[in-house]
BAKOL-28362 format. One record per residue (C-alpha): x, y, z. Coordinates in pm, whole numbers, plus 50000, padded with zeros to 5 digits. Each point is the difference from the previous one (the first is absolute). Layout:
N
XYZ...
! end
This chain:
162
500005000050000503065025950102501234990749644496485014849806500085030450228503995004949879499194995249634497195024950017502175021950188502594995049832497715003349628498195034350176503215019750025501624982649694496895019849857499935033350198503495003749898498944995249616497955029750025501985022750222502084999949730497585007249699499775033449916496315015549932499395014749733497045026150045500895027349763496685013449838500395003849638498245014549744501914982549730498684969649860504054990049933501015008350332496944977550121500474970849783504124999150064498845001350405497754968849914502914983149843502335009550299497984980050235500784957849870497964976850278503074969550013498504967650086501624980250234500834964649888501824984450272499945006150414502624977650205500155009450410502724979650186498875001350341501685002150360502134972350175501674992150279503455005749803501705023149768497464992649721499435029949689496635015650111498535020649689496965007849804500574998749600497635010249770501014992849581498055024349726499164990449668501915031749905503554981850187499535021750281500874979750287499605018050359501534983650309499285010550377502854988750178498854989650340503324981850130503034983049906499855012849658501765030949909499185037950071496714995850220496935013649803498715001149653502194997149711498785003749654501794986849682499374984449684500254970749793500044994449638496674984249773502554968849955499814990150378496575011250040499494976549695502064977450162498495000750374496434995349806501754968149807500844984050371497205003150126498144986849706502104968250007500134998250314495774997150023500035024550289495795002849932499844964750061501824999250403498494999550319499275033350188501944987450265503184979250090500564999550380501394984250261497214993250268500915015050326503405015049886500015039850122503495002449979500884993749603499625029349756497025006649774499915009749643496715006949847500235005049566497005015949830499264996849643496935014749821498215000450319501044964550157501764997450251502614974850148501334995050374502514973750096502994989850195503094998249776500474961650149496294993249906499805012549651499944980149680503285003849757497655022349741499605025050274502914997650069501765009549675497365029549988501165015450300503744995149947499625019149639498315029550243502934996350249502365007549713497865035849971500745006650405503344992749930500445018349701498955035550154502574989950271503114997049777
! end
């Protein structure tokens, strides 16, 4: 349960931190151009992928990642990863191609919603969400397929950390 209230914690200021940093644009404009260019200024990115890796009793990574379809990838350091807060970067189409390609063979609409260990509190959580579904498990729990998702969105972590 402490895990949900950390990922929506964790997702809520992820998000607040988004739009702190968008800029408004409420200039009043009698200029059809001006208008239409303002239109075009503000792009809606859809998020494709969400991976959280939880607290532990260790020196686990704790962070939030969020992957556009743009490339933008945004990561809220929590702990053991880099600079604490959010980091923004991006990736090219190729790996975006490329992270859609894993997951594709790797059936990720096709696992369970959750892979845990019954009764273990002290092992860290992950939770991947794709087009709305969600995964939780325990690294030690989790089929290989999973498992090859989430180590092509550990390379992303440790790409913004090089």
């Amino acid at each position: 349960m402490k895990f949900r209230y950390f990922l929506a914690l964790t997702t809520i200021i992820g998000y607040l931190i988004y739009l702190s940093k968008l800029k408004p644009t409420n200039k009043k404009s009698t200029n059809e151009e001006a208008d239409n260019e303002a239109e075009e200024a503000v792009i809606i990115e859809q998020e494709l992928i969400s991976y959280t890796a939880g607290p532990c009793r260790g020196r686990c990574k704790i962070f939030d990642l969020k992957i556009f379809d743009s490339g933008k990838v945004e990561l809220n350091s929590v702990k053991n990863v880099g600079q604490p807060g959010l980091h923004t970067f991006n990736i090219s189409e190729a790996q975006v191609q490329e992270l859609k390609s894993i997951i594709e063979k790797e059936s990720f609409s096709s696992l369970k919603t959750e892979y845990l260990i019954k009764g273990n509190k002290g092992s860290q959580r992950h939770e991947i969400t794709i087009d709305g579904k969600s995964t939780i498990f325990h690294k030690k729990k989790a089929p290989k397929k999973l498992m090859n998702i989430k180590a092509a969105l550990d390379k992303l972590v440790s790409l913004e950390n090089q």
